[in-house]
C-alpha positions as CSV (number, residue, x, y, z in Angstrom):
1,X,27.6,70.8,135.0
2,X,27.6,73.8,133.0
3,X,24.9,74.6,130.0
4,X,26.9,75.0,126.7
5,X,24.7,78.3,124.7
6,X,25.2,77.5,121.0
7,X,23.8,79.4,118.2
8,X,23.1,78.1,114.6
9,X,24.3,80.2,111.8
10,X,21.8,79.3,109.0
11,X,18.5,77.6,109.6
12,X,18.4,75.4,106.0
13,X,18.0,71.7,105.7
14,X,21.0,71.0,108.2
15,X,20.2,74.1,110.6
16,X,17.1,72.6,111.1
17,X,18.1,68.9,112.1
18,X,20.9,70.3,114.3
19,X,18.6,72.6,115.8
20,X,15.9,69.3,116.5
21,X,18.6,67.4,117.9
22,X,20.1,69.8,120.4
23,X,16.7,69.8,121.8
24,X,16.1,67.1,123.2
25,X,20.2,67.7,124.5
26,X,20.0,68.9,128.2
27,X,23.8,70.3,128.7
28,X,23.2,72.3,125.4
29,X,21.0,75.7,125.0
30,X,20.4,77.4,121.5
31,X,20.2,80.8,122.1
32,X,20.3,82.4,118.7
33,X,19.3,81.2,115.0
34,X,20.7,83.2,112.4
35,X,19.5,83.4,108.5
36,X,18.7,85.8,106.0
37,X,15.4,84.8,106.1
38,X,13.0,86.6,108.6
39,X,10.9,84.3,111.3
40,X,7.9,84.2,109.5
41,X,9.0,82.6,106.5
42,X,11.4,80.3,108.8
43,X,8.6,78.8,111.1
């Protein structure tokens, strides 16, 4: 079966929970996060 690569386009309140549950989601890869924010103020 193929991975599906998804990228989240804001990492708020619902960015965050999507993110969490596509983790533990093994046909599903994040492979980009997008927000205005840079990473140190988003980890």
């Amino acid at each position: 079966m193929a991975v599906i690569k998804v990228g989240i386009n804001g990492f708020g309140r619902i960015g965050r929970r999507v993110f969490r549950l596509l983790l533990d989601h093994p046909g599903i890869e994040v492979v980009a996060i997008n927000d205005i924010a840079d990473a140190k103020t988003l980890s």
